[in-house]
MIZAVO-60852 format. One line per 10 residues: number of its first residue (from 0); for each residue x, y, z of N, C-alpha, C, O, CB. Coordinates in Angstrom, 1 decimal, always signed. Atoms other than C-alpha are relative to their C-alpha. Glycine has a CB too. Layout:
N
NUM = X,Y,Z,X,Y,Z,X,Y,Z,X,Y,Z,X,Y,Z | ... $
//
This chain:
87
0 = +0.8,-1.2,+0.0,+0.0,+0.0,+0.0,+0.9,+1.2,+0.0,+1.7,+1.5,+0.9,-1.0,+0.0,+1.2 | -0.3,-1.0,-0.5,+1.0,+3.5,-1.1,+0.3,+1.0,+1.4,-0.6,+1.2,+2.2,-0.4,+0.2,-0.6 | -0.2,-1.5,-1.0,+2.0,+6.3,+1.3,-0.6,+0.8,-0.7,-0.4,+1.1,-1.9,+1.6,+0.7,+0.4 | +0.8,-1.4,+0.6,-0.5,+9.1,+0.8,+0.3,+1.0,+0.9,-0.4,+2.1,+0.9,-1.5,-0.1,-0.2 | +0.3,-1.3,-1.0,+0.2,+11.2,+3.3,+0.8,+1.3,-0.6,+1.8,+1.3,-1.3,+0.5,-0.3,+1.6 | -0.5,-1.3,+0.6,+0.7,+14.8,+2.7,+0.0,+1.5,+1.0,-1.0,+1.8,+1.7,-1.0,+0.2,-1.2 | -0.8,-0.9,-0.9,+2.3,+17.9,+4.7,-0.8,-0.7,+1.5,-1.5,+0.1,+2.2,-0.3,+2.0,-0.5 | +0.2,-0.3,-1.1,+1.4,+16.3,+7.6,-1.6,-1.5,+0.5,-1.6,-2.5,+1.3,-0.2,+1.9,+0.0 | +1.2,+0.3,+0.3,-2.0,+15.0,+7.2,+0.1,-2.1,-0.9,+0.9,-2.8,-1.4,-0.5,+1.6,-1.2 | +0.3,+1.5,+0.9,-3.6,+11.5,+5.8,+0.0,-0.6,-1.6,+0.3,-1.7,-2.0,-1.2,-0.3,+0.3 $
10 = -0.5,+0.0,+1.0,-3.7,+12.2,+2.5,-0.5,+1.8,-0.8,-1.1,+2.7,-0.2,-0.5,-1.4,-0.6 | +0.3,-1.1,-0.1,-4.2,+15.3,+0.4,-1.3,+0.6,-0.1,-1.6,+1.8,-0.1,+0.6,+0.4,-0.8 | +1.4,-0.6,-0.2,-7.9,+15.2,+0.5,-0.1,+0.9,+1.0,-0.4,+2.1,+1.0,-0.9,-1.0,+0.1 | +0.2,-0.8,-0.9,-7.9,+15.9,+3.7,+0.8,+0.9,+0.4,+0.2,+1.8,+1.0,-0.1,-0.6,+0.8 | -0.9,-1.3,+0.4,-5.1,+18.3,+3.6,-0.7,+1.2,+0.0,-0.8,+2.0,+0.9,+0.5,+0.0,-1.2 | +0.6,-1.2,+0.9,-6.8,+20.5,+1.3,-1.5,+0.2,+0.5,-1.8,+1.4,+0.2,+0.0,-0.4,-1.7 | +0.9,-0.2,-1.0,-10.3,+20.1,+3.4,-0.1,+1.1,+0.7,-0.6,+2.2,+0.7,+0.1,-0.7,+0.7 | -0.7,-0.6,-1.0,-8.6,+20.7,+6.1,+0.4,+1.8,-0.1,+0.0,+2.6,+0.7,+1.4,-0.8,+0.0 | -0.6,-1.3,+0.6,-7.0,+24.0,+4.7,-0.8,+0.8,-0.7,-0.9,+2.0,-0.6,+1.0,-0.1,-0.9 | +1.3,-1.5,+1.0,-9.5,+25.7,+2.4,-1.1,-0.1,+0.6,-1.6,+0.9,+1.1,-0.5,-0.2,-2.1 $
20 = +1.3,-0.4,-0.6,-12.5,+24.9,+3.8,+0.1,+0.2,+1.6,-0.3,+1.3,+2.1,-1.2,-1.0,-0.3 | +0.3,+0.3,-1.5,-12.4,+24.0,+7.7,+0.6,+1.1,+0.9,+0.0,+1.5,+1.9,+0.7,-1.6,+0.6 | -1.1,-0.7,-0.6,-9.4,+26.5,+8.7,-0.5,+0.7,+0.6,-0.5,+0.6,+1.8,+0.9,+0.5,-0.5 | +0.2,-1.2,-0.2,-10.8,+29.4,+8.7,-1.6,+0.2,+1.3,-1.9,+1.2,+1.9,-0.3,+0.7,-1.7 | +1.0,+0.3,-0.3,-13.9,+28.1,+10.5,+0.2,+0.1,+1.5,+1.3,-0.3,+1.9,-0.3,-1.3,-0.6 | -0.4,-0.6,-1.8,-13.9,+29.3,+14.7,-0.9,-1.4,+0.7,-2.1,-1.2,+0.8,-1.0,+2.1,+0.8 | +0.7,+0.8,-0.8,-15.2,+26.2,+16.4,+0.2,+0.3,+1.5,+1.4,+0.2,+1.9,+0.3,-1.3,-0.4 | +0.3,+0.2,-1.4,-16.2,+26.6,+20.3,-0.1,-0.9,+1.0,+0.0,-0.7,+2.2,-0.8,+0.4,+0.2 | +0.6,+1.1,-0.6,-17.1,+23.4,+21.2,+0.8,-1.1,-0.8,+1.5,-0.9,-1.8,-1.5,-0.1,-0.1 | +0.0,+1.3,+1.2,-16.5,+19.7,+20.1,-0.2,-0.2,-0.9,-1.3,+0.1,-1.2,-0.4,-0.8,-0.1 $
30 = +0.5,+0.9,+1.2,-16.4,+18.0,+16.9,-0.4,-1.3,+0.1,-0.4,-2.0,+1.2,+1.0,-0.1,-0.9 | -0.1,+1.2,+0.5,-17.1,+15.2,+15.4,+0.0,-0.2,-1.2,-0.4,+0.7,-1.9,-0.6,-0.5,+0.5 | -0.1,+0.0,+1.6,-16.5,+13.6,+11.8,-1.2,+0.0,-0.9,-1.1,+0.4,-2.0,+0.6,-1.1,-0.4 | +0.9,-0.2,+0.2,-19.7,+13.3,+11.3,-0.5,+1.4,-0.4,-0.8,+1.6,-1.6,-0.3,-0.5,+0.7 | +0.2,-1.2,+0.1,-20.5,+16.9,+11.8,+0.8,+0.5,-1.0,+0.2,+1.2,-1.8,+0.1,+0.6,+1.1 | -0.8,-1.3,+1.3,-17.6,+18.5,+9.5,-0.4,-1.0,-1.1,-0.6,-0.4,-2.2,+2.3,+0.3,+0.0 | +0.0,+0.5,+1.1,-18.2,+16.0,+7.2,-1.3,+0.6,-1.1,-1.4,+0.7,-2.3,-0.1,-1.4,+0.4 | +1.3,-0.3,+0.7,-21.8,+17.1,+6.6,-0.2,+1.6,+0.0,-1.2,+2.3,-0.3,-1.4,-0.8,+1.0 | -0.3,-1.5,-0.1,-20.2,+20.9,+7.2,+0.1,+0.2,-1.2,-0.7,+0.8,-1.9,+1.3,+0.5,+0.7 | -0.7,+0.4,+1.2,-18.1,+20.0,+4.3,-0.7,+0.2,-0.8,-0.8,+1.2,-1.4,+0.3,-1.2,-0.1 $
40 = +0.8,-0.1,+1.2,-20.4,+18.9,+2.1,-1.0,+1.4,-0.4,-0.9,+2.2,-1.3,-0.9,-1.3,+0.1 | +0.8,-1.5,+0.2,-23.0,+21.7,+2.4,+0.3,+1.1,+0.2,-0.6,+2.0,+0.5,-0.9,+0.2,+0.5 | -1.0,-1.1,+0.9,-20.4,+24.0,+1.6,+0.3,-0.5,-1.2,+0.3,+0.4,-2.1,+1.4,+0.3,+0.5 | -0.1,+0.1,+1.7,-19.6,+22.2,-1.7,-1.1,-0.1,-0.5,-1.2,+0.2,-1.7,+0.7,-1.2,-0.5 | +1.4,+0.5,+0.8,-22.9,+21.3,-2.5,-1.3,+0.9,-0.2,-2.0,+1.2,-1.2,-0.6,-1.2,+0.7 | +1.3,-0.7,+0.6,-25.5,+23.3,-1.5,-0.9,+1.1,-0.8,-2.1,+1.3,-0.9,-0.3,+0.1,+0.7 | +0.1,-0.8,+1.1,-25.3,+25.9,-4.1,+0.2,-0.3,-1.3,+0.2,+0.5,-2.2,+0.8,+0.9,+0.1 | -0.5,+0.9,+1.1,-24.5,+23.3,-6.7,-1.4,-0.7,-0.4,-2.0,-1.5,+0.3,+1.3,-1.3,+0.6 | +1.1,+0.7,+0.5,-27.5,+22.4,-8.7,+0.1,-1.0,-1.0,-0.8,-1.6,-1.3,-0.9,+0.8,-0.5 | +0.1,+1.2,+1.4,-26.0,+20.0,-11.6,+0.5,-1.5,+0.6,+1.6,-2.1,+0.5,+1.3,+0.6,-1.6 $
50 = -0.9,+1.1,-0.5,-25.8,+16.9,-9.8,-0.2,-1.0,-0.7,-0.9,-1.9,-0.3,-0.2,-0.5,+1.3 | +0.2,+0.9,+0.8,-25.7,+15.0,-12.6,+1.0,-0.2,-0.8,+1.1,-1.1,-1.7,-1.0,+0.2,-0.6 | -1.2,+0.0,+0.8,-22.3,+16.3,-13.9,+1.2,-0.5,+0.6,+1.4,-0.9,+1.7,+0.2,+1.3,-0.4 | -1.3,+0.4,+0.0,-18.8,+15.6,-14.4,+0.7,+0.2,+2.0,+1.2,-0.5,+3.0,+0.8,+1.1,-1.4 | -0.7,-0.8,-1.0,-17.9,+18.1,-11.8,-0.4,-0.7,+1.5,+0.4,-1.2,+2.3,-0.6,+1.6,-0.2 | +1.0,+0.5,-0.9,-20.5,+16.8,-9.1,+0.7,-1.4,+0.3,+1.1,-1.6,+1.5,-1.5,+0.1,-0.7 | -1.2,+1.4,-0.1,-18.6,+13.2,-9.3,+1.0,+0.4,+0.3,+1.2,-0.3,+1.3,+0.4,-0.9,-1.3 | -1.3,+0.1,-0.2,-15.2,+14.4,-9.1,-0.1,+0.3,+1.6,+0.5,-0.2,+2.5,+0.8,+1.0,-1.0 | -0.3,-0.4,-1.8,-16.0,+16.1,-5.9,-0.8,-0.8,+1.5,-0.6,-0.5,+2.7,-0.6,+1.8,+0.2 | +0.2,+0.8,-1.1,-18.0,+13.4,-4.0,+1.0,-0.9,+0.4,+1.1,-1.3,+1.6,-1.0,-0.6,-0.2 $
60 = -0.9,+1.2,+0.0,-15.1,+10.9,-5.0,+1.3,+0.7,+0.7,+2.1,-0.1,+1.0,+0.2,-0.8,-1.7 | -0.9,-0.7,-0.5,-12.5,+13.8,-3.6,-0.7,-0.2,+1.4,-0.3,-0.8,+2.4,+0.2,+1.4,-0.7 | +1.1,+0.0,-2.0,-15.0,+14.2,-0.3,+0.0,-1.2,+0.4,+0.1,-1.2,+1.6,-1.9,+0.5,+0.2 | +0.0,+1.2,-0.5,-15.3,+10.3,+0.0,+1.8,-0.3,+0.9,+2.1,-1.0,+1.8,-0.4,-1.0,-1.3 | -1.2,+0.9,-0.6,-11.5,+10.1,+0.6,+1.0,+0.9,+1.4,+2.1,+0.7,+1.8,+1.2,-0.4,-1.4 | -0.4,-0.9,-0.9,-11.2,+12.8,+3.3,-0.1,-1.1,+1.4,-0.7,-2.1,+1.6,-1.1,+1.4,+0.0 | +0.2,+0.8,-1.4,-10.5,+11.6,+7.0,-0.3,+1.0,+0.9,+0.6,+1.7,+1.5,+1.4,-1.0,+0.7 | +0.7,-0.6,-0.8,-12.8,+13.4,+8.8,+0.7,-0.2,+1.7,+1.0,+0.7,+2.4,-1.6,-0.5,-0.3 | -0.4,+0.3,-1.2,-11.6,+11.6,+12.1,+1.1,+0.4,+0.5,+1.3,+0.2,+1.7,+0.0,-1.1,+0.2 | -0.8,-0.4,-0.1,-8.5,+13.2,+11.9,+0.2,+1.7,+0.1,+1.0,+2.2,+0.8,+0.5,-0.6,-0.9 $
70 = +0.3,-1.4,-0.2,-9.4,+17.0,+11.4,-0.6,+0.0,+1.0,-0.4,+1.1,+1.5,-0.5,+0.7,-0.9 | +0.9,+0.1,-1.3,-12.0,+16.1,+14.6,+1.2,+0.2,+1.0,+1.3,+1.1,+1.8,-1.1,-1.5,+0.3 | -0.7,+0.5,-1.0,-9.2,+14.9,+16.3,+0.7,+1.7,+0.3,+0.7,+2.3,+1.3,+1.0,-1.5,-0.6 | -1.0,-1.1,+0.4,-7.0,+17.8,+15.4,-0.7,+1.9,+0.5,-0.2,+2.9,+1.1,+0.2,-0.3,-2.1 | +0.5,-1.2,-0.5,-9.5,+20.5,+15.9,-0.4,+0.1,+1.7,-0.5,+1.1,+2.3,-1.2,+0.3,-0.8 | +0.3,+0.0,-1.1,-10.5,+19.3,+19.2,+0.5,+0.3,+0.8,+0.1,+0.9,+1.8,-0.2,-0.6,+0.2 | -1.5,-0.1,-0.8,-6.9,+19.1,+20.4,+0.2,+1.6,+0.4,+0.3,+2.1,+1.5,+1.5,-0.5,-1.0 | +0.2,-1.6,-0.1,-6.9,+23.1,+19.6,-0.9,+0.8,+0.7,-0.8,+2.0,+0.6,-0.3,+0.4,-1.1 | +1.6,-0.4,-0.5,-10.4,+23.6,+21.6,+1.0,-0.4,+1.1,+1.4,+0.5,+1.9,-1.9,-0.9,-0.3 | -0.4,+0.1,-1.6,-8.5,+22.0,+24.5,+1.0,+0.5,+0.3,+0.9,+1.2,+1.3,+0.3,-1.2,+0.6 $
80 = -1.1,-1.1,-0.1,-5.1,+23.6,+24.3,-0.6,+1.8,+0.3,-0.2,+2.4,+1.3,+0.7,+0.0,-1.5 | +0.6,-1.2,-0.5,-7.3,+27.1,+23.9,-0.5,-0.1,+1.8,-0.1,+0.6,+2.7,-1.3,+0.2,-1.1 | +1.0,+0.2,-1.5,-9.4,+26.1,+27.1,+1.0,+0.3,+0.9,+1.0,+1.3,+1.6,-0.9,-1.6,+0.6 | -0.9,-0.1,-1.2,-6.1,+25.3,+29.2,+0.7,+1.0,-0.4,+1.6,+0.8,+0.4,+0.9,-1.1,+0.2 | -0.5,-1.0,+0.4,-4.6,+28.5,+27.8,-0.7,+1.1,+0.5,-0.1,+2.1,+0.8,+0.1,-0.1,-1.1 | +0.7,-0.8,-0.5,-7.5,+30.3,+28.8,-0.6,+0.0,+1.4,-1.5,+0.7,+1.7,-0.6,+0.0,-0.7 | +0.8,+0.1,-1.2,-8.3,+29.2,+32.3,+1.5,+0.5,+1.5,+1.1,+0.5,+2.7,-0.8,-2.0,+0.1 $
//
């Protein structure tokens, strides 16, 4: 099995997730993969009416190979570091 991993990360799906969409994003509380996942998507999607195209495929099969459990993990760590930083 390849090595996918990329700056750091699982591979560059989640990378690039990670980095363009989620970054900028202020979370207060817990995650979970679930939740960004379905963040995720309805930021790529819900302004996207041609789900019938090329485009529309490329980016579920890009979003399928994201590891959500890893940006949870990762943002959480940052929620708890802030907290103990802040108390």
């Amino acid at each position: 099995m390849e090595n996918r991993r990329h700056n750091g990360w699982t591979n560059y799906e989640t990378w690039r997730v990670n980095a363009d969409i989620l970054s900028d994003v202020e979370f207060d509380e817990s995650v979970d993969a679930l939740m960004l996942q379905e963040f995720t998507e309805s930021m790529v999607f819900d302004n996207y009416t041609e789900t019938n195209s090329l485009i529309y495929d490329f980016a579920k099969v890009f979003l399928s190979e994201v590891n959500y459990y890893e940006i949870a993990d990762s943002i959480n760590h940052d929620i708890s570091m802030q907290t103990k930083h802040d108390q």
